[in-house]
Structure formats: structure tokens, C-alpha cells
C-alpha positions as CSV (number, residue, x, y, z in Angstrom):
1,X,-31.0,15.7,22.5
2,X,-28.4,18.5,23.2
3,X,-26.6,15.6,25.4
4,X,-26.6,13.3,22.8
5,X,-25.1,16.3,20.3
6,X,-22.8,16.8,23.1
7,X,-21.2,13.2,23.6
8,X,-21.2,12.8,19.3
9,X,-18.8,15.9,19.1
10,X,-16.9,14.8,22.2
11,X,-16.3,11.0,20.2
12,X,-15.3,13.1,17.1
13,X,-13.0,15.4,18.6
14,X,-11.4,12.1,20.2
15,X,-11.1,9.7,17.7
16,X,-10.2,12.4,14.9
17,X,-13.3,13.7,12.7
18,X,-10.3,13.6,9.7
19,X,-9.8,9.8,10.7
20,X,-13.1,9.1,10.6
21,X,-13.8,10.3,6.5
22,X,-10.4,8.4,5.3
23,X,-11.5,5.4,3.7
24,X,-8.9,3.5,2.4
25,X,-8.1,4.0,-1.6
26,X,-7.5,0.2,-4.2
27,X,-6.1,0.1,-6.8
28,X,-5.3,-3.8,-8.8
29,X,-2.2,-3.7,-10.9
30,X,-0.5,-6.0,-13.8
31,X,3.2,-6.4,-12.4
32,X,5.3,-6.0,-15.4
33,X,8.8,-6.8,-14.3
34,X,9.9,-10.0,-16.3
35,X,11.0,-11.8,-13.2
36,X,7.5,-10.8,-11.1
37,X,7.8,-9.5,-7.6
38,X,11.0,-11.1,-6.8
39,X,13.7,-9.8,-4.7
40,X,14.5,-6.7,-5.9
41,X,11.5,-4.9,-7.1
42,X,9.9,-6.4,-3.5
43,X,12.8,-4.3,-1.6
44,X,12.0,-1.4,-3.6
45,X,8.5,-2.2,-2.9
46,X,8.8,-2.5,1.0
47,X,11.3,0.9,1.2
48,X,8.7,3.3,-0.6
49,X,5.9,1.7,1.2
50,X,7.8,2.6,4.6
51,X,7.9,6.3,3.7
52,X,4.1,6.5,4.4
53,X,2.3,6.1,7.4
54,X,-0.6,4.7,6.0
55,X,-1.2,1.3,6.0
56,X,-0.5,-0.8,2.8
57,X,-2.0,-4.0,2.2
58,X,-1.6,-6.2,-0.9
59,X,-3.8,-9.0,-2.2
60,X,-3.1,-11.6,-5.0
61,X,-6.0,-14.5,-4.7
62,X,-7.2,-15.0,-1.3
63,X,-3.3,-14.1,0.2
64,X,-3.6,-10.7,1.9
65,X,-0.1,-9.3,2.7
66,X,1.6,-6.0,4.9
67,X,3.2,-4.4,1.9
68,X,5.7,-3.1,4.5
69,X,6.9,-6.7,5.1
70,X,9.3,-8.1,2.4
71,X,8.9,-11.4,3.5
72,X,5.2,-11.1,3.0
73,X,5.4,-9.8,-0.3
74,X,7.7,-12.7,-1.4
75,X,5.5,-15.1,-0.3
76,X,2.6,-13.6,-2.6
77,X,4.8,-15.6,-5.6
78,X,3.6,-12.5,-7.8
79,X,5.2,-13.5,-11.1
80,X,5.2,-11.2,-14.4
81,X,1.6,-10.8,-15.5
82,X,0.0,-11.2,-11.8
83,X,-2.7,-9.0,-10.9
84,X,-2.5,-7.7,-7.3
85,X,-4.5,-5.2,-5.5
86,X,-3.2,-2.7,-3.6
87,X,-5.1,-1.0,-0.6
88,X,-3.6,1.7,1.3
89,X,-5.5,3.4,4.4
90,X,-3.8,6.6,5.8
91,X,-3.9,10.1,5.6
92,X,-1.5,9.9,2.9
93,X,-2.9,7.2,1.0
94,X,-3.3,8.7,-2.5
95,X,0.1,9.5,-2.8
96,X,1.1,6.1,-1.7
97,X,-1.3,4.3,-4.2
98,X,0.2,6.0,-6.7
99,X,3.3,6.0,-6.4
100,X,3.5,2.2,-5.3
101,X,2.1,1.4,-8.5
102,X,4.2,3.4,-10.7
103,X,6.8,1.0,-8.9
104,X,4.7,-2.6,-10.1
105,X,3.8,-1.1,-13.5
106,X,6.5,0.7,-14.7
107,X,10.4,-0.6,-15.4
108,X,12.6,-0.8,-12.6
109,X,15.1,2.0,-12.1
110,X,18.8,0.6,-13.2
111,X,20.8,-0.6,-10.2
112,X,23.7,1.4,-9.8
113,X,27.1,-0.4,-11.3
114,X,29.4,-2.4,-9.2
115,X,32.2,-0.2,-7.6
């Protein structure tokens, strides 16, 4: 029995005990930007998501996206009023989840005026 204690600790102190109670955080959304998830907001997306090392998934339907991948959210085709579903799995998921969907539920900041 003391073996079996033995090589359970050794597997924890490998893979991360820390690792092993993360589970990943969801949240679903209503995006409210009047033009959806096009271009812009999907930029801002894919920069904040970046800033995280956990990983960022998004789902609309059956499509399952990298949220770090701005071709992948463009092809979710997220217009104004889709529902999507975030999932983040990291260490610093819960400040990612929020903050990710402040971006899809909240206006966009004002783009900074031509020079």
C-alpha cells in the first residue's frame, strides 16, 4: 500500500497537483456589437485572448473554435444576437473568462481617429 501512496505522490508531483484541480471555467454570451464578431471586435478578441496562457475555446452550434485564432473566430459567422460559449482552461482562466466577455457583451472601445 505504502508503494502505491508512493508512485500516486510521485504522478502528482510530476504532472502538477495544481494542474490536476483546474477544470476549465464556461461561460455563453449574447454578442452585442451591431455588426456580430466581425473583423474588428474578432481582433480585439484574438489580442486579449493571447495575453493568457490558458487555453480559449469558443463554440457557436456544433463549430468549436481556438479563440486565439482570428481566422477561426471569423469563420464562427457570429452575427449580433449570437450566443457563443466560451471555455477557457488555464491557470488563469477566470480572469480570461471575464474579461473576454466584457469584450462580446459590452460596446466596443472607440478606435482611435485617423492621424
Amino acid at each position: 500500500m505504502a508503494d502505491a501512496a508512493r508512485q500516486v505522490v510521485g504522478v502528482l508531483a510530476d504532472v502538477g497537483l495544481e494542474r490536476l484541480l483546474m477544470t476549465p471555467v464556461q461561460r455563453t454570451v449574447t454578442v452585442v456589437h451591431r455588426q456580430g464578431l466581425h473583423a474588428r471586435p474578432a481582433a480585439l478578441f484574438v489580442q486579449l485572448a493571447n495575453q493568457f496562457v490558458s487555453r480559449i475555446t469558443l463554440k457557436k452550434g456544433r463549430r468549436q473554435v481556438d479563440g486565439k485564432s482570428i481566422m477561426g473566430l471569423l469563420t464562427l459567422a457570429a452575427k449580433h444576437g449570437s450566443r457563443i460559449s466560451i471555455v477557457v482552461d488555464g491557470p488563469d482562466a477566470r480572469d480570461a473568462l471575464e474579461r473576454l466577455c466584457r469584450l462580446l457583451t459590452e460596446p466596443l472601445p472607440e478606435s482611435p481617429p485617423p492621424s
